[in-house]
N, C-alpha and C positions, 0 to 999 in steps of 0.2 A: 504494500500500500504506500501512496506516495503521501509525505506527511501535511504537505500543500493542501491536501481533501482532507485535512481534517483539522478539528481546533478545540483544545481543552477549554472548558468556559463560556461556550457560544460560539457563532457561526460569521462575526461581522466581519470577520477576513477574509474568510473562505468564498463568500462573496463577491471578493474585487477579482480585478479582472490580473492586477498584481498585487501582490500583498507587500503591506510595508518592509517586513525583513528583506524580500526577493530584491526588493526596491533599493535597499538600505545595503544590501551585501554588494549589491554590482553595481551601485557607485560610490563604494568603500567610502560610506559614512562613519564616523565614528557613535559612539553610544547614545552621547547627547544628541546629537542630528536626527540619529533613528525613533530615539524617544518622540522630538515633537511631532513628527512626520508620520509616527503613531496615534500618536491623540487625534492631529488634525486630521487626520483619514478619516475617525471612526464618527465624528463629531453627530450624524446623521444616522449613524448607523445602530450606536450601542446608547441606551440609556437617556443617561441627563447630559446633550451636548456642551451646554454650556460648562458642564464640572470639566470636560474633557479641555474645551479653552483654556478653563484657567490653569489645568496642568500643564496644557502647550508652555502657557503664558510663565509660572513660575519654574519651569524647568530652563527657558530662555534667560532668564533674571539672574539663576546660579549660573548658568556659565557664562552671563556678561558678569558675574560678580568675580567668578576664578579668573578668569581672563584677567581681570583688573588685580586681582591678586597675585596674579604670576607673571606680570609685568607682556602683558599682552597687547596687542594695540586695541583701543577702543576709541568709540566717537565722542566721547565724554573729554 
């Protein structure tokens, strides 16, 4: 079985036409990138969209925060 068919917790991946990992592996994102590209996918698909935002939202917030802490460029 290919594991693309299937999904522990619901089915709001399985549904797309690509899934955010498939997404996220073949253009070597790193963790944080595939996080929000997660949420914002599902935004319509799973639950309360809105919660999903504001995870986009605060997972974007720590890594412009590490950023700034690890001497990163930012627009700030």
């Amino acid at each position: 079985m290919n594991p693309k068919d299937t999904q522990v917790g619901g089915n709001h991946y399985t549904k797309m036409k690509i899934q955010p990992m498939e997404f996220s592996m073949a253009n070597n994102l790193n963790p944080i990138q595939h996080t929000v590209i997660k949420y914002v996918t599902r935004v319509d698909l799973k639950g309360n969209g809105d919660e999903d935002i504001d995870k986009a939202i605060h997972t974007l917030q720590l890594w412009k925060q590490w950023r700034k802490d690890h001497g990163r460029k930012t627009t700030d």
